[in-house]
mmCIF file of the C-alpha atoms, coordinates in Angstrom:
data_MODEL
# 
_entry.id   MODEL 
# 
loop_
_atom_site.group_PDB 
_atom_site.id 
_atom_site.type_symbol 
_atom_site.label_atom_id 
_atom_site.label_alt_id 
_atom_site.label_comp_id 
_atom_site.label_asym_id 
_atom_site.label_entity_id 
_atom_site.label_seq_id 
_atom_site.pdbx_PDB_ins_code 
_atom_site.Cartn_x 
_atom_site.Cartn_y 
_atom_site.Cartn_z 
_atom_site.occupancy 
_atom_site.B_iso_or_equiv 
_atom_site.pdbx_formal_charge 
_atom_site.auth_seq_id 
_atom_site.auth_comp_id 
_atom_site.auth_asym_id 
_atom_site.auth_atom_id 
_atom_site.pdbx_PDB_model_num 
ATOM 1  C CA . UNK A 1 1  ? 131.412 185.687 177.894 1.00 0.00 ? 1  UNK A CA 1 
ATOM 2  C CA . UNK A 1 2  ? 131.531 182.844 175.141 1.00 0.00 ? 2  UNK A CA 1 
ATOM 3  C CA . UNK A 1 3  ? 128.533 181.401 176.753 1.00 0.00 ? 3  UNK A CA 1 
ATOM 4  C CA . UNK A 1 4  ? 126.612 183.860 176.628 1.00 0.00 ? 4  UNK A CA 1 
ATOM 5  C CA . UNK A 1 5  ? 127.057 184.436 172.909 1.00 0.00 ? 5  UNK A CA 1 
ATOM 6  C CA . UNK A 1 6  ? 126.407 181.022 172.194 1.00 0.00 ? 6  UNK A CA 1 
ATOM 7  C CA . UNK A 1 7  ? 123.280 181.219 174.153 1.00 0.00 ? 7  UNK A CA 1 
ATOM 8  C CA . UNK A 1 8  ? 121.817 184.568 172.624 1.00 0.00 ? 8  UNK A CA 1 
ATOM 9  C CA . UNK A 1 9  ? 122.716 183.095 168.736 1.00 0.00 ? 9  UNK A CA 1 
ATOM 10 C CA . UNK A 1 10 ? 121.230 180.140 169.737 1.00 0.00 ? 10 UNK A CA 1 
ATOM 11 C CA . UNK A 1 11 ? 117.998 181.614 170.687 1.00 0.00 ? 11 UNK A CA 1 
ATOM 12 C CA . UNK A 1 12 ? 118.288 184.364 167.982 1.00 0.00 ? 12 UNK A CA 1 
ATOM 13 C CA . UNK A 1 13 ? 118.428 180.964 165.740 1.00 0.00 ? 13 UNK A CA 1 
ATOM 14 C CA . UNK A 1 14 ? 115.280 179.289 168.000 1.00 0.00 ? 14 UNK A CA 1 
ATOM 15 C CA . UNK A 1 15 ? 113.396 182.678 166.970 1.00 0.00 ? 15 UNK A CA 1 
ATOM 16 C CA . UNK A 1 16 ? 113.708 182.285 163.636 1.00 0.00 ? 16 UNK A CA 1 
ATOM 17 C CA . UNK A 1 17 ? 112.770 179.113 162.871 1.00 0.00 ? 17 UNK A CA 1 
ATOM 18 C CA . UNK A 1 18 ? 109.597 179.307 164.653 1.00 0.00 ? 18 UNK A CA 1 
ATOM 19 C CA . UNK A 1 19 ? 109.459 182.594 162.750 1.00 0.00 ? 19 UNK A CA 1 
ATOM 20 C CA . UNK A 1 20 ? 109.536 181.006 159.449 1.00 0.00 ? 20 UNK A CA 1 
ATOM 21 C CA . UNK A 1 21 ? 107.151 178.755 160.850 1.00 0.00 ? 21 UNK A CA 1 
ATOM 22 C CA . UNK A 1 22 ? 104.449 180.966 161.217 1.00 0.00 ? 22 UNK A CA 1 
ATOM 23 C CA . UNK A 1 23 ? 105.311 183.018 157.933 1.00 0.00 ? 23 UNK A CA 1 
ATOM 24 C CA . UNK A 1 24 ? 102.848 180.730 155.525 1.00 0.00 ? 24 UNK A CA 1 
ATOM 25 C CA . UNK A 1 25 ? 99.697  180.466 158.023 1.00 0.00 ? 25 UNK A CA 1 
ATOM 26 C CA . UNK A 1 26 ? 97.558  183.115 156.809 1.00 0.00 ? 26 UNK A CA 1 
ATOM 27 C CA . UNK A 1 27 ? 98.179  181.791 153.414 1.00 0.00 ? 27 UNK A CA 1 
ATOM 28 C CA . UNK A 1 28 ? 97.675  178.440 154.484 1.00 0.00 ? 28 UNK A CA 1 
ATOM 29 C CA . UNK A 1 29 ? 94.082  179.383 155.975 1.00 0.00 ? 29 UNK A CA 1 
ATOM 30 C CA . UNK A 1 30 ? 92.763  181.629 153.353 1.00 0.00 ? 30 UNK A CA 1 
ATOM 31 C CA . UNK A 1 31 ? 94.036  178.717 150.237 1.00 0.00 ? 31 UNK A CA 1 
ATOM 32 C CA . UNK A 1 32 ? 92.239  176.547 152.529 1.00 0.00 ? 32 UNK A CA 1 
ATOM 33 C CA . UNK A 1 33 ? 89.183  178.554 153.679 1.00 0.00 ? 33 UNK A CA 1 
ATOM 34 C CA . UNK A 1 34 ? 88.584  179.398 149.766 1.00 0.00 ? 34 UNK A CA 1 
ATOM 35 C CA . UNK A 1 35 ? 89.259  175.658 148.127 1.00 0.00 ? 35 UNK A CA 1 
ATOM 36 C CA . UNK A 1 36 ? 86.243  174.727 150.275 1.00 0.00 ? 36 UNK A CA 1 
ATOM 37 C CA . UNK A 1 37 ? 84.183  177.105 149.458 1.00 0.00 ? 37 UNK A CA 1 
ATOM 38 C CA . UNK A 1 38 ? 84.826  176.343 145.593 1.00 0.00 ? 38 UNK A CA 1 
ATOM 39 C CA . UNK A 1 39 ? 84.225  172.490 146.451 1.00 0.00 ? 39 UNK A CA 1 
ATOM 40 C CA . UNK A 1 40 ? 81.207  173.131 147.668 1.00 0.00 ? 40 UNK A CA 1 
ATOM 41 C CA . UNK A 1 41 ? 80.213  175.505 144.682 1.00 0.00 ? 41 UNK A CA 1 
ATOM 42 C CA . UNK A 1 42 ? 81.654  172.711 142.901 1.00 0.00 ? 42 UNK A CA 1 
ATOM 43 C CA . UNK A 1 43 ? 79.938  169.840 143.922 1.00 0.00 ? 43 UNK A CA 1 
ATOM 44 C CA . UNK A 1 44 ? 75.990  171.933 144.169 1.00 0.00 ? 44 UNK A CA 1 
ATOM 45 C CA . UNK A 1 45 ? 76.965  172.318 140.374 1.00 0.00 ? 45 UNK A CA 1 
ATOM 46 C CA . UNK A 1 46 ? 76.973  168.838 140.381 1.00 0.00 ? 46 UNK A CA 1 
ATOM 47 C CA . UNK A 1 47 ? 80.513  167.851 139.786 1.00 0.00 ? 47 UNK A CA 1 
ATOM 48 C CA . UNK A 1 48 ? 81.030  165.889 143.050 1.00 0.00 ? 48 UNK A CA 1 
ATOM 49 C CA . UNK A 1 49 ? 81.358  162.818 140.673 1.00 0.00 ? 49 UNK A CA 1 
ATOM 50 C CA . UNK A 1 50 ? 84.435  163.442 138.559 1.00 0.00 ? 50 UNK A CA 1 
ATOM 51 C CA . UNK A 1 51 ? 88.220  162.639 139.468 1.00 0.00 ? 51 UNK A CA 1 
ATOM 52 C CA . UNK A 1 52 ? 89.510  165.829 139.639 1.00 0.00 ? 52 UNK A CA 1 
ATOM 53 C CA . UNK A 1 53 ? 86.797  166.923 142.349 1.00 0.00 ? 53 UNK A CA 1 
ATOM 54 C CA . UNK A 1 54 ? 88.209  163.806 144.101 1.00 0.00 ? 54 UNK A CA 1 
ATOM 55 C CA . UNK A 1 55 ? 91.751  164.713 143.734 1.00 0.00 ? 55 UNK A CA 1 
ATOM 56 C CA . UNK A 1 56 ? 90.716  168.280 145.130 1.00 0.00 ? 56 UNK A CA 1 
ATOM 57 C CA . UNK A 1 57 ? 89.093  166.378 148.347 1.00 0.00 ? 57 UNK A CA 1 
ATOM 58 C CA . UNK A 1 58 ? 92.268  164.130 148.801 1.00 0.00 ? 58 UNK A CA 1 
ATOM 59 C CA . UNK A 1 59 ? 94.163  167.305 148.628 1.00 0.00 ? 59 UNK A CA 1 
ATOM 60 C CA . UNK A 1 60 ? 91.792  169.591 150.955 1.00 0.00 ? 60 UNK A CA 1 
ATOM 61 C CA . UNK A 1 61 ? 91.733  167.200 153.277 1.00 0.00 ? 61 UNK A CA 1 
ATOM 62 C CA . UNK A 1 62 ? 95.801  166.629 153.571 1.00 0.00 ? 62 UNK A CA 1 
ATOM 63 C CA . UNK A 1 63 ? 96.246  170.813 153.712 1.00 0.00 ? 63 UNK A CA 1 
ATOM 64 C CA . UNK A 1 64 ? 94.047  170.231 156.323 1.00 0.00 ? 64 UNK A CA 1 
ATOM 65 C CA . UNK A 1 65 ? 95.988  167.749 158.567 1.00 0.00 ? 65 UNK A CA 1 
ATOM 66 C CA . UNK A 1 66 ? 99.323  169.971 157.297 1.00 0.00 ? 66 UNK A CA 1 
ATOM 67 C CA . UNK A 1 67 ? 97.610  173.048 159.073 1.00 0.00 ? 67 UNK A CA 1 
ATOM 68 C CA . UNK A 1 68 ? 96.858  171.449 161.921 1.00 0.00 ? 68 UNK A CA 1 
ATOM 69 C CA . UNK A 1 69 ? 100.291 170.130 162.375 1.00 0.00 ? 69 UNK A CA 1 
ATOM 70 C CA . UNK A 1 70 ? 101.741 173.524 161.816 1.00 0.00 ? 70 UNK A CA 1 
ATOM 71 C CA . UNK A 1 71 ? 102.977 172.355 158.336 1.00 0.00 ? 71 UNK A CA 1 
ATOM 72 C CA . UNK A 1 72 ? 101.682 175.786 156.764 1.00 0.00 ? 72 UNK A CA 1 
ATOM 73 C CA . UNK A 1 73 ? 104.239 175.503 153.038 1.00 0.00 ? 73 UNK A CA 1 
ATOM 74 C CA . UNK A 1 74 ? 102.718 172.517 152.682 1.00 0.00 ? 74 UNK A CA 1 
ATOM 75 C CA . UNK A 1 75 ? 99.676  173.573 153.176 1.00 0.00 ? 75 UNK A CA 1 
ATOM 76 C CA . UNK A 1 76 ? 99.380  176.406 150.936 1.00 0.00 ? 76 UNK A CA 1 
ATOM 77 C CA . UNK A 1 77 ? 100.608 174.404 148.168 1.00 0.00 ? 77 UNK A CA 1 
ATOM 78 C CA . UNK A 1 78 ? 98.224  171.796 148.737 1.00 0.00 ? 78 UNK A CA 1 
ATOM 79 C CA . UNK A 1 79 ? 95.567  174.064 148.699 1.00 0.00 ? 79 UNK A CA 1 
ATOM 80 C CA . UNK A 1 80 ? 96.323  176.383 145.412 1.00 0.00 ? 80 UNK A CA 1 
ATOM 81 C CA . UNK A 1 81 ? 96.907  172.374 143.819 1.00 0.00 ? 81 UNK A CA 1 
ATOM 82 C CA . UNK A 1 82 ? 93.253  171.656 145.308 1.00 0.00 ? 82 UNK A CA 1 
ATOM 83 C CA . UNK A 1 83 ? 91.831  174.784 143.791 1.00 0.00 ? 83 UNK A CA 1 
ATOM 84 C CA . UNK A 1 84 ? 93.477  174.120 140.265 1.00 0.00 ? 84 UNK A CA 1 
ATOM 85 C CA . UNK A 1 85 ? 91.660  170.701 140.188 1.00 0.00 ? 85 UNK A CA 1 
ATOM 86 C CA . UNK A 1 86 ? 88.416  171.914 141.365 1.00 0.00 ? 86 UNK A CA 1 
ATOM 87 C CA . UNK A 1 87 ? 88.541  174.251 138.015 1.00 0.00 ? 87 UNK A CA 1 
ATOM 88 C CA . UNK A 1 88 ? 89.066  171.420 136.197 1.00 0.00 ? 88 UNK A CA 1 
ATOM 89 C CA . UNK A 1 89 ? 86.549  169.577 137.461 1.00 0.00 ? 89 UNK A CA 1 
ATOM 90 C CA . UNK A 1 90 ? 84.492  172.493 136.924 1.00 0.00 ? 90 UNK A CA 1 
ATOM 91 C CA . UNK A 1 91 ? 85.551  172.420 133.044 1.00 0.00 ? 91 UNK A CA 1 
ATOM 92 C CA . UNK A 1 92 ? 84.539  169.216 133.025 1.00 0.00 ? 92 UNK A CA 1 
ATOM 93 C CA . UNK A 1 93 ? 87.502  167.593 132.943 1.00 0.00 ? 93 UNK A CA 1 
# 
């Protein structure tokens, strides 16, 4: 009997963890699916040059690897950072 409530927490634990794994990956798709559709607004407005735009990049492109290793907080926040710089760089500064 002991086992077996070990074994059901255990995978009631197992369940949640990939749970909260899965909890940021829309986020982490649509932050990512719209940062590169500003960076590309961005750079046919000609700001491809600046820092910030280059920040943004660095920071599109790590979301990027985050998503694809499942990483989806890190993601998200990586992206909304990306799309705060591409404004800037937008601004002009």
């Amino acid at each position: 009997m002991r086992l077996h409530i070990v074994c059901v927490s255990l995978l009631a634990v197992l369940m949640v963890g990939c749970a909260a794994k899965t909890n940021h990956r829309s986020g982490c798709a649509q932050q990512l699916d719209a940062a590169w559709a500003e960076l590309d607004l961005a750079k046919a407005e000609g700001f491809a040059g600046t820092v910030s735009y280059s920040k943004a990049l660095t920071l599109i492109t790590g979301a990027k690897t985050q998503q694809q290793f499942e990483g989806y907080k890190g993601c998200t926040r990586k992206a909304e950072k990306a799309r705060f710089y591409i404004r800037e760089s937008r601004a002009g500064r």
